[in-house]
C-alpha positions as semicolon CSV with decimal commas, in nm:
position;residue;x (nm);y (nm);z (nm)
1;X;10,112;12,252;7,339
2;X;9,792;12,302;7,149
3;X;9,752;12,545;6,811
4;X;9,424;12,579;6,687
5;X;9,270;12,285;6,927
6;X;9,560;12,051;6,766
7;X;9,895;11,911;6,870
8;X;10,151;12,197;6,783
9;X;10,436;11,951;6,731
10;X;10,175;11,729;6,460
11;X;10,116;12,043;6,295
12;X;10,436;12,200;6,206
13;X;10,522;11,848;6,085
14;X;10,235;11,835;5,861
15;X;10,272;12,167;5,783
16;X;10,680;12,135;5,684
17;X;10,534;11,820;5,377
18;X;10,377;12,090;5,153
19;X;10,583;12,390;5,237
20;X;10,810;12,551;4,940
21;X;11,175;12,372;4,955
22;X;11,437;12,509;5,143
23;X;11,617;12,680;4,837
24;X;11,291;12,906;4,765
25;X;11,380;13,213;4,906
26;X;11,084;13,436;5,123
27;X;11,027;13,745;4,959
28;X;10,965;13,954;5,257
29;X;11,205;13,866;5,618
30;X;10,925;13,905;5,875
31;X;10,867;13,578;6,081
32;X;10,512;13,550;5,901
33;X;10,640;13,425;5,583
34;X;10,813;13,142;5,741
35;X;10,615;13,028;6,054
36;X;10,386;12,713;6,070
37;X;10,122;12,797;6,227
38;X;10,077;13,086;5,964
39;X;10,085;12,876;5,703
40;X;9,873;12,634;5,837
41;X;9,590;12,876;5,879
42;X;9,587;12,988;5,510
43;X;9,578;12,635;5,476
44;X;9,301;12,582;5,738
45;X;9,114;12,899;5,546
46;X;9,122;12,723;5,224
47;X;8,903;12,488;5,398
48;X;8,602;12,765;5,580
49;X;8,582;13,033;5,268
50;X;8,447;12,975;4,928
51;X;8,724;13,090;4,655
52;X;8,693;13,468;4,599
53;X;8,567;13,563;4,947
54;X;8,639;13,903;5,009
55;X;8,547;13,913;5,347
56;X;8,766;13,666;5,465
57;X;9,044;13,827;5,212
58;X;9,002;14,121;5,441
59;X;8,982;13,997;5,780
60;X;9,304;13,805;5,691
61;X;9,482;14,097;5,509
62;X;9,432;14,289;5,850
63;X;9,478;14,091;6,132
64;X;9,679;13,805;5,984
65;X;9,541;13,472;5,897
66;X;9,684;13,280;6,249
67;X;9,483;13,542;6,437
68;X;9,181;13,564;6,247
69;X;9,169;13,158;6,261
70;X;9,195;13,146;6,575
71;X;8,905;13,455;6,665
72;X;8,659;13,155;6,489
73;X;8,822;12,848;6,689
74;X;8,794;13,014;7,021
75;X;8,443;13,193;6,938
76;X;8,573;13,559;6,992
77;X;8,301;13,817;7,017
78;X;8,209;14,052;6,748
79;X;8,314;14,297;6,996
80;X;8,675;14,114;7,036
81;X;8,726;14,090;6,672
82;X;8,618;14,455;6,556
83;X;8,897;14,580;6,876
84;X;9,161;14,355;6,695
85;X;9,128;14,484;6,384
86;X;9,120;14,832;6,464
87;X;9,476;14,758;6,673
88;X;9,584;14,595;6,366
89;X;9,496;14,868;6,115
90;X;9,371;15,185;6,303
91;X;9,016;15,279;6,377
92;X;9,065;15,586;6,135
93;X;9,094;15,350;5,866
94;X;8,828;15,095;5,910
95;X;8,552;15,094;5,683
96;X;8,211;15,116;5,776
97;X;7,950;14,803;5,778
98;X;8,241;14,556;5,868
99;X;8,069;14,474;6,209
100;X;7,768;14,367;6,002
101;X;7,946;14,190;5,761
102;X;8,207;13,983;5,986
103;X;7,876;13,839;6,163
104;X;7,723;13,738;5,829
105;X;8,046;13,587;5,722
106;X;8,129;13,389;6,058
107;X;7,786;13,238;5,994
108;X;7,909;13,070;5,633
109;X;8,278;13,011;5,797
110;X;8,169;12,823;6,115
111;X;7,994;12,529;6,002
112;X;8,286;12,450;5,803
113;X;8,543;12,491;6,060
114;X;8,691;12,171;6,125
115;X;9,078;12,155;6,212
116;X;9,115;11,797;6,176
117;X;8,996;11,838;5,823
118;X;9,219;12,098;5,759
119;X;9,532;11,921;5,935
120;X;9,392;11,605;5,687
121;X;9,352;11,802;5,396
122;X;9,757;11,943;5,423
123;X;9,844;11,599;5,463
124;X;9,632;11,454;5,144
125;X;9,833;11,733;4,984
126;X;10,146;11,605;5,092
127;X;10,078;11,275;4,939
128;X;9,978;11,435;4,603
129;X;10,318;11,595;4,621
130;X;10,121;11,946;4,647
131;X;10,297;12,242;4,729
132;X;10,109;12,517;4,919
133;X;10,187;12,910;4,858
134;X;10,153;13,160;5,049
135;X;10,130;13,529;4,935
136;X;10,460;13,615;5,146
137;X;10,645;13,326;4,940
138;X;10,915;13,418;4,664
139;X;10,721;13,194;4,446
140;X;10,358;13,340;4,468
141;X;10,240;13,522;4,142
142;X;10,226;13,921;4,191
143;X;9,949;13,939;3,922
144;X;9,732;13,737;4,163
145;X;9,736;14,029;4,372
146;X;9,501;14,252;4,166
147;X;9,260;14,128;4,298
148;X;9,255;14,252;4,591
149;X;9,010;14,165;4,918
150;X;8,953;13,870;4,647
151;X;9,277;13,707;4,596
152;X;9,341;13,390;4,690
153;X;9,415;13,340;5,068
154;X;9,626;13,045;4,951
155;X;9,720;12,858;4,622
156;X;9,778;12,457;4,581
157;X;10,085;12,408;4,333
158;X;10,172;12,063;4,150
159;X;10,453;12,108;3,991
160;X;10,742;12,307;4,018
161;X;10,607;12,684;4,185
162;X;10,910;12,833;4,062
163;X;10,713;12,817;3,715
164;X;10,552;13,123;3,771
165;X;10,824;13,353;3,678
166;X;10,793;13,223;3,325
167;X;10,428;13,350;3,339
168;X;10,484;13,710;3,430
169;X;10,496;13,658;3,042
170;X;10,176;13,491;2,957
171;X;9,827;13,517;2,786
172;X;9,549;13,359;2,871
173;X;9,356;13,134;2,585
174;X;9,004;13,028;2,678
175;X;8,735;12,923;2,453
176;X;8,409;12,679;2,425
177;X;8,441;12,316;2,520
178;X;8,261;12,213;2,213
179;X;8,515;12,336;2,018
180;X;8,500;12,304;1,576
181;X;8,779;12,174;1,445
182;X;8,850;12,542;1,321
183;X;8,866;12,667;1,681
184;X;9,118;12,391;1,765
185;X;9,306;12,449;1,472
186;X;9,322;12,862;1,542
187;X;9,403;12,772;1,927
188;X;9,717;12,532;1,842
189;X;9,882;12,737;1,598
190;X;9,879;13,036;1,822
191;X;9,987;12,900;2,117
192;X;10,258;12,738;1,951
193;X;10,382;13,030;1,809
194;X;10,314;13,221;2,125
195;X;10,536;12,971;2,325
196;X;10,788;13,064;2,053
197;X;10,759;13,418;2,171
198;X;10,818;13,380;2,508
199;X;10,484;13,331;2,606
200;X;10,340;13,065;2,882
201;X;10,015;12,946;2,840
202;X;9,768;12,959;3,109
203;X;9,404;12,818;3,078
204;X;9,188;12,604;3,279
205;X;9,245;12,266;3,111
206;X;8,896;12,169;3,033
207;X;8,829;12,032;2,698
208;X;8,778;12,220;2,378
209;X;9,007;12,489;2,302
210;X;9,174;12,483;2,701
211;X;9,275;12,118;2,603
212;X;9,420;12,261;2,288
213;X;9,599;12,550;2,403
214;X;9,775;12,303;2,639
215;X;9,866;12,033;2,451
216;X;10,033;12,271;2,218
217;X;10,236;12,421;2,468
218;X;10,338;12,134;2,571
219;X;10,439;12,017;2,205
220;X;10,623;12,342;2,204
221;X;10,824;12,246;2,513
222;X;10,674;12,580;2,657
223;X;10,530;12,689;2,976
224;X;10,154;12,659;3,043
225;X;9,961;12,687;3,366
226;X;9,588;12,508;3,439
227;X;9,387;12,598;3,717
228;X;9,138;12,367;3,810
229;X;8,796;12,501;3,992
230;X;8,842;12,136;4,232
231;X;9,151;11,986;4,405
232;X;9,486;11,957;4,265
233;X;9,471;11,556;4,312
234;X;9,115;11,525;4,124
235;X;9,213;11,589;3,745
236;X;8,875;11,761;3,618
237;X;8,765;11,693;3,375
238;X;8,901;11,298;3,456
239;X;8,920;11,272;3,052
240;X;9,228;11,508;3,093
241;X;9,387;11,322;3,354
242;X;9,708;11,268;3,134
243;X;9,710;11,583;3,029
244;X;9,676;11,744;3,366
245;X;9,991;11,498;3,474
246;X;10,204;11,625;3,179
247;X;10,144;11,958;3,271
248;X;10,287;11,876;3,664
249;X;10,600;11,735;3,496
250;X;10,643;12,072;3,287
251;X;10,432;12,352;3,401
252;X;10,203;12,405;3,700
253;X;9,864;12,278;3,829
254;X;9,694;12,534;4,084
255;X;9,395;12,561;4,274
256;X;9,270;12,727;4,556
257;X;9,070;12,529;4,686
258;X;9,255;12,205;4,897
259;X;9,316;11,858;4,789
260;X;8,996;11,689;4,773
261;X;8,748;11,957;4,674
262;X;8,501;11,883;4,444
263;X;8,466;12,106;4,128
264;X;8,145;12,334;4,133
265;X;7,984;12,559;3,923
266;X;8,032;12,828;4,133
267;X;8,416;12,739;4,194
268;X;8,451;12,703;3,793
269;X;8,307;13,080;3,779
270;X;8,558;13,209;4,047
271;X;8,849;12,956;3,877
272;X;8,818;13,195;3,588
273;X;8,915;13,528;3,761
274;X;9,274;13,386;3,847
275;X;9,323;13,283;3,485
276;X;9,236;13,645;3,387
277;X;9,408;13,792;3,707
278;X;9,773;13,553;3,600
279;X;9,778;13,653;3,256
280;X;9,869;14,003;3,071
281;X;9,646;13,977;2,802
282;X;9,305;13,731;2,795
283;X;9,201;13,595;2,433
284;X;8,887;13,423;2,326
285;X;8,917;13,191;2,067
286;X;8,591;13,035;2,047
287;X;8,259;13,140;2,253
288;X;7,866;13,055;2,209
289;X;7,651;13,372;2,262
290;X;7,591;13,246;2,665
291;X;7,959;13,069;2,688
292;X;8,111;13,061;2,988
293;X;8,416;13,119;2,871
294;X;8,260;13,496;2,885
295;X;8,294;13,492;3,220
296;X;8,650;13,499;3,224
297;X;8,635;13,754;2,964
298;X;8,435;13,962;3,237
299;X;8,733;13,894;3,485
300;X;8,983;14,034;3,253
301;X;8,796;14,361;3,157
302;X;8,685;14,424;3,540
303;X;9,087;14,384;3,635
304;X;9,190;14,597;3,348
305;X;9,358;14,346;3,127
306;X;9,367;14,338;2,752
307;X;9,119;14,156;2,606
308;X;9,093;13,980;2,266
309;X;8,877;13,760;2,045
310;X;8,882;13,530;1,727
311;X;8,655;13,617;1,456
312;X;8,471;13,309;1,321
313;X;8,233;13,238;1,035
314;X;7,878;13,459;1,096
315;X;7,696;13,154;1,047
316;X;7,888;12,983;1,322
317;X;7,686;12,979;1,657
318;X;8,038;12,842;1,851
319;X;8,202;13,192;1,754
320;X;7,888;13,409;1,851
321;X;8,005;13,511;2,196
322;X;8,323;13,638;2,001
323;X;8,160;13,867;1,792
324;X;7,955;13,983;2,080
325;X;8,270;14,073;2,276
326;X;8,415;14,255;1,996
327;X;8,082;14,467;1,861
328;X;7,922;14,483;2,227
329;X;8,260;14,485;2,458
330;X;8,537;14,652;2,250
331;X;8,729;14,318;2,234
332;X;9,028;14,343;1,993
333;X;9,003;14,152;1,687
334;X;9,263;13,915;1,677
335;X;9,346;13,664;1,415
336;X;9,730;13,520;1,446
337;X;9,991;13,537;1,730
338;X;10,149;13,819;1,651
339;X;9,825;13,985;1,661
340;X;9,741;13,837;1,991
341;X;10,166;13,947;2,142
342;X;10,019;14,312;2,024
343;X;9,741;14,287;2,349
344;X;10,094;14,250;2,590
345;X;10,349;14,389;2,380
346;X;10,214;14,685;2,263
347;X;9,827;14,749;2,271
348;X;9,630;14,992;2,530
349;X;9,291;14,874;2,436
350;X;9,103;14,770;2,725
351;X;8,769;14,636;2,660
352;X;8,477;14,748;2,818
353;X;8,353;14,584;3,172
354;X;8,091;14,287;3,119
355;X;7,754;14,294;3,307
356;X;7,754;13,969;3,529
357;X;7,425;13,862;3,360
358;X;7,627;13,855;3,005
359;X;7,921;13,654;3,112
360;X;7,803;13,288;3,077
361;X;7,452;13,077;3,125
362;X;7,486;13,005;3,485
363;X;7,437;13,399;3,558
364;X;7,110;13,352;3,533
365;X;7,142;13,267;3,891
366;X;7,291;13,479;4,178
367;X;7,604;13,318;4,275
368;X;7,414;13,278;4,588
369;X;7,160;13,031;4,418
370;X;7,445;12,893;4,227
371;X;7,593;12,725;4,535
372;X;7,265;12,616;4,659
373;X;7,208;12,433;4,379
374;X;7,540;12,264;4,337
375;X;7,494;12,105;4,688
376;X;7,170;12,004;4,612
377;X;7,125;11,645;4,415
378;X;6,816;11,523;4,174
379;X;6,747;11,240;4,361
380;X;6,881;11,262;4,742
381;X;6,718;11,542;5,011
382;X;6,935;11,740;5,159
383;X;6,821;11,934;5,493
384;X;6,903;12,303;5,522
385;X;7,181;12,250;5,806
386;X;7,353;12,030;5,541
387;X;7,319;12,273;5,236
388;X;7,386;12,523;5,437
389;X;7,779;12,317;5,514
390;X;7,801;12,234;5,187
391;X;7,781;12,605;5,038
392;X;7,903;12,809;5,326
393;X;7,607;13,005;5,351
394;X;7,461;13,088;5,696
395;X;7,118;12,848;5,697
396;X;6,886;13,155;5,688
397;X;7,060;13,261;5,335
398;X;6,994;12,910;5,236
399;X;6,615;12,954;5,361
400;X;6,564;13,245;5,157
401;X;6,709;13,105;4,859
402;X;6,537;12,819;4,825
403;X;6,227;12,970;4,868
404;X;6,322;13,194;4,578
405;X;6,451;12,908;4,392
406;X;6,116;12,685;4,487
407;X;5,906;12,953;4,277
408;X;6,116;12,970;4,032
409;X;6,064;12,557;4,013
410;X;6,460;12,501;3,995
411;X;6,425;12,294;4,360
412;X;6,144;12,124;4,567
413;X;6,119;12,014;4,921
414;X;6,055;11,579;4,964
415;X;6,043;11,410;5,292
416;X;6,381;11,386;5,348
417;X;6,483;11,721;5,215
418;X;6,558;11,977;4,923
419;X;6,642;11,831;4,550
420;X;6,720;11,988;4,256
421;X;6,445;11,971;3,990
422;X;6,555;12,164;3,660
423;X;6,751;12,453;3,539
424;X;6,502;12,682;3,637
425;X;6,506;13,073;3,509
């Protein structure tokens, strides 16, 4: 018996390695939340759409991710699909432009579609003792949810998934990676003291004030959570590799992306919106004028959450992008823990939504762009077809963007294909 062009039997064996234990109880009954070949198509989907793809959030939301996997293995019809979806959700219901939209996205979804990868990828997981979670799982984070058409369609766990019920309690501590000694100094007390309040820690264990926040969680014998913008089994930055394995042992690693992927600036970007979307409260502690660290400040204010930042010396350019948030953004001022437990425990301020061309120096680039040029390299050409697998853009996307990013002297075509040349605008 076949499922998805592979052996059923192979699959559900796979598929069984990286499944939550036994004793994890399904939060809803239906024979979704506990089927393989359900599971193995979030799994497979982790693998054809780009983190924070709302499209593909929707299609799956709708028809289910088994049937909307297999509509792109067996080459349904736009026709086919639209008729599915309509069964599945009523035709009354059914936004307009999704026609349009589904055949744009199957363009950036079928060049990656690849089931042996996918049944590879679930079984590199299972050797990095990866869990994967599936929204219908007792285990997967409500918060996560906020974000709609753009929540994750699966996550990657190492470590124990039953961790996230210690972060329905948690704030979010972000910051520059060339943190001053102050901004380490504000970051460790705080968390500590946080942990001491119940609080887990979740950041995105980079170095700089993420590295910080963990370590002193850790110290604390709290909770803390790091999401990583590349697999779960590639500690990023590789620097933090011990720190990333004492988190496993304690806390939680997650990605959304499958064991294996590399981390991209575009996938850092999206990382950031699950570290505002976990958390109750996001808080700042250190930020250059263009940080990214802005972006996930952006995330935060767009989903509603309270937002604070740490005041630093005027003269200090690594606390600029705080001040900005708190004269330009309405960011609370925050200087201590108890100030920052007042964003969860009992503050309404919710700062004002970022533009996307404030919230870090790679907006100066549509995200489209973005991925272009993280495929591309500064000394090998790359052809279109194999930018255009790379990024999961359709190749006429990838066309147009390089010609856009060819003026703009950020990419040039050799011989042999496209490389990247500078930063550009």
């Amino acid at each position: 018996m076949q499922l998805f062009g592979l052996d059923a039997d192979e699959v559900r064996r796979a598929i069984a390695t990286v499944a939550p234990t036994p004793t994890m109880s399904l939060r809803h009954t239906g024979a979704s939340a506990n089927d393989s070949a359900e599971r193995f198509a979030r799994a497979a989907w982790t693998t054809v759409a780009e983190p924070g793809d709302g499209t593909a959030g929707g299609f799956i939301a709708t028809v289910g991710a088994s049937t909307s996997l297999i509509s792109l293995v067996e080459q349904w019809s736009t026709t086919r699909i639209m008729k599915a979806m309509e069964a599945a959700q009523g035709e009354d219901s059914m936004r307009p432009g999704w026609a349009e939209e589904l055949d744009k996205a199957r363009a950036r979804w079928l060049p990656r579609l690849n089931s042996a990868a996918a049944l590879a990828a679930v079984r590199l997981a299972a050797h990095s003792r990866a869990t994967l979670l599936t929204p219908d799982d007792a285990d997967w984070p409500e918060s996560i949810n906020d974000l709609d058409a753009h929540a994750p369609i699966a996550l990657w766990v190492r470590g124990n998934p039953g961790r996230f019920v210690e972060s329905r309690r948690s704030l979010s501590m972000v910051g520059a990676r060339a943190a001053t000694g102050y901004g380490e100094h504000v970051t460790v007390e705080a968390a500590s003291s946080l942990v001491g309040r119940g609080f887990a820690i979740v950041s995105g264990a980079a170095y700089g004030i993420d590295g910080a926040a963990h370590r002193a969680a850790l110290a604390s014998q709290g909770t803390t959570v790091a999401f990583l913008a590349g697999g779960v089994d590639r500690p990023y930055p590789s620097g933090h590799d011990v720190l990333i394995g004492r988190i496993v042992e304690t806390g939680i690693v997650v990605s959304e992306v499958p064991c294996g992927a590399s981390p991209t600036k575009w996938r850092f970007l999206q990382r950031n919106r699950l570290i505002a979307a976990l958390s109750q409260a996001t808080v700042v502690l250190e930020a250059g004028w263009r940080s990214g660290s802005l972006n996930t400040a952006g995330h935060a204010a767009a989903l509603g959450r309270p937002l604070g930042a740490v005041p630093g010396s005027v003269t200090s350019a690594a606390s600029a992008g705080c001040h900005r948030l708190i004269r330009e953004y309405g960011a609370t001022c925050v200087t201590n823990a108890d100030e920052m437990a007042e964003l969860v425990d009992g503050g309404d301020a919710v700062a004002e939504p970022l533009r996307p061309s404030e919230t870090g120096g790679a907006a100066s680039f549509t995200s489209d762009e973005l991925r272009v040029l993280d495929a591309l390299t500064t000394r090998t050409g790359r052809p279109v077809a194999d930018i255009a697998r790379r990024t999961g853009l359709p190749i006429d996307v990838v066309q147009a963007v390089l010609g856009v990013l060819q003026i703009g002297g950020a990419v040039a075509e050799h011989q042999h294909g496209w490389i990247y040349v500078t930063a550009g605008r």
